[in-house]
RODO-2510 file (C-alpha; in nm, 4 decimals, decimal comma):
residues 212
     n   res          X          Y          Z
     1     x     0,0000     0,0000     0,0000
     2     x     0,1086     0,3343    -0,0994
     3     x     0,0967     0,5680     0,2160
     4     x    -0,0308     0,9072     0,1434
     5     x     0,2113     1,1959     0,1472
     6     x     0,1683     1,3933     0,5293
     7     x     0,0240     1,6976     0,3499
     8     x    -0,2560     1,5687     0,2127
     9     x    -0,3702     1,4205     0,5101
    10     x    -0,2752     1,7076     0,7408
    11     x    -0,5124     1,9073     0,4441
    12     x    -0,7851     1,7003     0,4769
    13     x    -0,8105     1,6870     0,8372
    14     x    -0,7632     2,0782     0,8559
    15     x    -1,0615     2,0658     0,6600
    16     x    -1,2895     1,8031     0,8211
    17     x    -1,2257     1,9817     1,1335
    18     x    -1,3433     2,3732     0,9691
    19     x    -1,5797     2,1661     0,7450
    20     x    -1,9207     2,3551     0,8990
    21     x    -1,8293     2,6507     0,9347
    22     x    -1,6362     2,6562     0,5691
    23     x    -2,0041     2,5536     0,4440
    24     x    -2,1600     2,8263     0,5884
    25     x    -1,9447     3,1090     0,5184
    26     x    -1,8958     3,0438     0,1926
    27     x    -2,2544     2,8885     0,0662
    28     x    -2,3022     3,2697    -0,1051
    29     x    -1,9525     3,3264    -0,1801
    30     x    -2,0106     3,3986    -0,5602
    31     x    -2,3401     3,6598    -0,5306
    32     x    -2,0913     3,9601    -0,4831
    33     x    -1,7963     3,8348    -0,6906
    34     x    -1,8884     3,9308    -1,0525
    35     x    -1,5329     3,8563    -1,2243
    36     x    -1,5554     3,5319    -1,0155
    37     x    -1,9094     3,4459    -1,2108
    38     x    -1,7425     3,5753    -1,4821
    39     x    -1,4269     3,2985    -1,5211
    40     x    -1,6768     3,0104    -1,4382
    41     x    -1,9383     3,1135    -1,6911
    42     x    -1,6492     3,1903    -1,9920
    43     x    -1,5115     2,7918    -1,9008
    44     x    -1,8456     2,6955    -1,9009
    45     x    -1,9011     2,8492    -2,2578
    46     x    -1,6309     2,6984    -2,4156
    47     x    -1,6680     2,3363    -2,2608
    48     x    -2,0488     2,3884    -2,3943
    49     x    -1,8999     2,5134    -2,7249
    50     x    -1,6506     2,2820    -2,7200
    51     x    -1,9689     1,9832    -2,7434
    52     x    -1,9642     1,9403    -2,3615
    53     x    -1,8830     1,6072    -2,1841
    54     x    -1,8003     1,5150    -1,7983
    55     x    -1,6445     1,8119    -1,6216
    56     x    -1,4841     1,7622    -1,2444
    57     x    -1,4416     2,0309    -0,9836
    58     x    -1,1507     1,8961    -0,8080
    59     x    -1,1295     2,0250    -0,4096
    60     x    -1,5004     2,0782    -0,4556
    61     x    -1,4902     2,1935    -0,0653
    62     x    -1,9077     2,2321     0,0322
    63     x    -2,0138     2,1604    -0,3814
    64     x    -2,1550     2,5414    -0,4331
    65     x    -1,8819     2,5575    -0,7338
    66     x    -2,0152     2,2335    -0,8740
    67     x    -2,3799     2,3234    -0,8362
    68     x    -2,3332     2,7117    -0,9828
    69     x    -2,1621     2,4951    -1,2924
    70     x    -2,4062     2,2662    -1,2605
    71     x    -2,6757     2,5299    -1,3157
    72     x    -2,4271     2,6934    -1,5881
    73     x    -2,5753     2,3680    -1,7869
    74     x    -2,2428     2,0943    -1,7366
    75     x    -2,2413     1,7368    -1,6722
    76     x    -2,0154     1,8297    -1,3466
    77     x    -1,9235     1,6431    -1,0527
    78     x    -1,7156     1,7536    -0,7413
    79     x    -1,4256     1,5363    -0,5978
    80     x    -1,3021     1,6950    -0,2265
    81     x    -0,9915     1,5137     0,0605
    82     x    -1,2555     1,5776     0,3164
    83     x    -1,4667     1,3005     0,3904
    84     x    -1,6631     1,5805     0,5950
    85     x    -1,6727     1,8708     0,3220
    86     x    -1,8207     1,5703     0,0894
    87     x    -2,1052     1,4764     0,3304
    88     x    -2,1971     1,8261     0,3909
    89     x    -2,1934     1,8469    -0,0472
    90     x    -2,4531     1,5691    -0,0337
    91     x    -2,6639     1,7031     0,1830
    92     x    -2,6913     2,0232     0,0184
    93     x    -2,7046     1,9053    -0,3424
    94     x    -2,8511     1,5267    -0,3454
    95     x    -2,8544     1,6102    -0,6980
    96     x    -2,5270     1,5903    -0,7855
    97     x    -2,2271     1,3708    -0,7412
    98     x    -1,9415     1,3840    -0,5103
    99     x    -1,6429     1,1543    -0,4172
   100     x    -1,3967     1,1558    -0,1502
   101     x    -1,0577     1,1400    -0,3609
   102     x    -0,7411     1,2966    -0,4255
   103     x    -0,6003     1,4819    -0,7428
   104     x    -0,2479     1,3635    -0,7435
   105     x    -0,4380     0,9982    -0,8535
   106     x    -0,7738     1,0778    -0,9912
   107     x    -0,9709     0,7494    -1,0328
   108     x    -1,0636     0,8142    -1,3918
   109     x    -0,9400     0,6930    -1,7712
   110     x    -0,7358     0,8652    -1,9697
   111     x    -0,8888     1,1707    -2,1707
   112     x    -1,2413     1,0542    -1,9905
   113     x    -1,3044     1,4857    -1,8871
   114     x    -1,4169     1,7651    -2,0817
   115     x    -1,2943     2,0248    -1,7943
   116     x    -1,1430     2,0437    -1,4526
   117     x    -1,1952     2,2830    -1,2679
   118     x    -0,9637     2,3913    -0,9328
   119     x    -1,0995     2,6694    -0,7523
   120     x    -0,8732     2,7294    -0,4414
   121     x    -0,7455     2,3422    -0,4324
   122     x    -0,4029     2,3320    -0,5832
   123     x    -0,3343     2,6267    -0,3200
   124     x    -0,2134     2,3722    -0,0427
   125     x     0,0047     2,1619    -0,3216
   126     x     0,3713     2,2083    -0,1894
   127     x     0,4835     2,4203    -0,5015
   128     x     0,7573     2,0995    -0,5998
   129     x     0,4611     1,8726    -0,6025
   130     x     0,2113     2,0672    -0,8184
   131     x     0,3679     1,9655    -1,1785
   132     x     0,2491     1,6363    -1,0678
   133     x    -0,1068     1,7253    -1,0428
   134     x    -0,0988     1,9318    -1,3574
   135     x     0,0002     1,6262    -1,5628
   136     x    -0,2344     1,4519    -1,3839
   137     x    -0,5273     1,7234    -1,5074
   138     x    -0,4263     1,6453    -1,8792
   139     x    -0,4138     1,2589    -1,8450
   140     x    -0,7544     1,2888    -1,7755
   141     x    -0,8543     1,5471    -1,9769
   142     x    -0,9540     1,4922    -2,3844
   143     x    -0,7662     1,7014    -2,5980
   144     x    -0,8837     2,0673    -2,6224
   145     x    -1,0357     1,9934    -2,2803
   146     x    -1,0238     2,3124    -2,0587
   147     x    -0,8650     2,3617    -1,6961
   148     x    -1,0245     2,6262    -1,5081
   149     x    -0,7423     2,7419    -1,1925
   150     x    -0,8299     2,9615    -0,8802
   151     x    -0,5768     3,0580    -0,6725
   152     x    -0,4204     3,3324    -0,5195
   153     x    -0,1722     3,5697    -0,6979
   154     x     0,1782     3,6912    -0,5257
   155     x     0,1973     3,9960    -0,7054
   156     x     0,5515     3,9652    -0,8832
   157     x     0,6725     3,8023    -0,5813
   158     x     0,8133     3,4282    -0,6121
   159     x     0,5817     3,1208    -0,5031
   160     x     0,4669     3,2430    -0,1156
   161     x     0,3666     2,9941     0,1397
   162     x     0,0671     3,2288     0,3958
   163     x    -0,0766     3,1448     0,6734
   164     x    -0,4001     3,0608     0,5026
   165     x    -0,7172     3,0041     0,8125
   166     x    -0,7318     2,6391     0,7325
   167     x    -0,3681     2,4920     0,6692
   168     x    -0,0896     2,6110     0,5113
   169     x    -0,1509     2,7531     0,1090
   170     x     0,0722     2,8937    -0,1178
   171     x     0,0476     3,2161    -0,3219
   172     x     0,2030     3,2031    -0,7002
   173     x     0,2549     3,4189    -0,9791
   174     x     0,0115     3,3978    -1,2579
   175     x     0,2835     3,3786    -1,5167
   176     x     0,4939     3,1376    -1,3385
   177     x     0,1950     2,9218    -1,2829
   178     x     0,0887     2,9694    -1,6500
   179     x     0,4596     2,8578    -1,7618
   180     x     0,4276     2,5536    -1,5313
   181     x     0,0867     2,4514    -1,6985
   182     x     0,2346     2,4967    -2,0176
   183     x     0,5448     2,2709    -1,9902
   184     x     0,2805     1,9903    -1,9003
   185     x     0,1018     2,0468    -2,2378
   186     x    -0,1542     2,2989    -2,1591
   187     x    -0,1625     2,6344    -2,3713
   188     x    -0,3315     2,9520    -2,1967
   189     x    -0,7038     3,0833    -2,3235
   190     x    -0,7182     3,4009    -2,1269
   191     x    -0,6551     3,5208    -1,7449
   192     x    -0,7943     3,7563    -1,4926
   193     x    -0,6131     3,9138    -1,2059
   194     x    -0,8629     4,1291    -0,9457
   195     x    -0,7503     4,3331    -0,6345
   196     x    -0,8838     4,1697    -0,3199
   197     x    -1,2223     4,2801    -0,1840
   198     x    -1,3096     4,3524     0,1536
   199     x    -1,2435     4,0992     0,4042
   200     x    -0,9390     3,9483     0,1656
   201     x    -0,5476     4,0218     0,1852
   202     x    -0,4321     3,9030    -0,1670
   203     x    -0,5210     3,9733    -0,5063
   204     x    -0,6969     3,7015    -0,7009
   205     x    -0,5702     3,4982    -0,9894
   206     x    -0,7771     3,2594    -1,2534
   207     x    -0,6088     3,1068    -1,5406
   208     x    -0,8064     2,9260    -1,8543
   209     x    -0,5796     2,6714    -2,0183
   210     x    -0,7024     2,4220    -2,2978
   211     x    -0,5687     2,0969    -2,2977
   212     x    -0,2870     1,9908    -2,6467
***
């Protein structure tokens, strides 16, 4: 048996622990967040454009990501560490699916996706692990597949671990991270970069890649 790397299960039982309260502070975290609405309804376009297919939200957290793409019209499912955050996904969506997994080893065939998205997930990869999990996004992603990234941007400094509320997290550059999805095959769509609102320290990055 392969034993799971310590961060991954220090981040999922930071997360099982905060998994309530996460839930409810976040349920409504898109209504005031217009460029946020904005990046998930342009990767919803093209996926739809694109003639759709399975899309996963990997470190779906509480599922609100998966259902507002879910309501965006895709044939999405949300994959989450925390056997807690996944419960508390069920409960508020029986409609949809969610799986307790990890996305180092995603439990799906090669090219079987149409989109990933990772809204605030890859943020607690130790920066030496994450071209890992980026080749592991394309494996499972079909050609011209999109990848969807939220994270948060370090504003010309280099890759900054922060004291994020729940476990450690890491802050990157956008083009840094962009370079490091493009040596695993991914080219870049488009990007946004807002200042933080009220209530956040660091500005906000989303990159939209498209799988080779």
């Amino acid at each position: 048996m392969i034993e799971r790397p310590s961060y991954l299960t220090d981040t999922a039982n930071a997360y099982d622990a905060v998994a309530a309260l996460y839930a409810s502070l976040f349920q409504n975290a898109l209504d005031d967040q217009p460029l946020d609405r904005a990046a998930l309804e342009v990767f919803a376009e093209v996926v739809r454009t694109g003639g759709g297919g399975p899309v996963a939200e990997l470190g779906c957290g509480p599922g609100y990501v998966t259902a507002y793409l879910r309501k965006l019209g895709l044939d999405v499912f949300g994959l989450d560490l925390s056997p807690v955050m996944i419960e508390i996904a069920r409960e508020a969506y029986p409609e949809l699916r969610f799986e307790v997994g990890s996305m180092d080893a995603l439990d799906l065939a090669d090219e079987e996706l149409r989109g990933i998205v990772s809204w605030y997930s890859v943020i607690h990869v130790p920066p030496q692990e994450l071209p890992a999990y980026i080749r592991e996004f394309r494996r499972v992603l079909a050609p011209g597949g999109h990848l969807l990234l939220g994270f948060f941007e370090s504003e010309d400094e280099p890759v900054t671990p922060f004291d994020h509320k729940v476990t450690t997290a890491y802050r990157w550059p956008i083009d840094e991270l962009a370079a490091l999805a493009g040596a695993a095959g991914f080219a870049e769509v488009g990007r946004v970069l807002r200042e933080p609102h009220e209530g956040e320290r660091f500005r906000q990055g989303r990159l939209l890649m498209r799988r080779k």
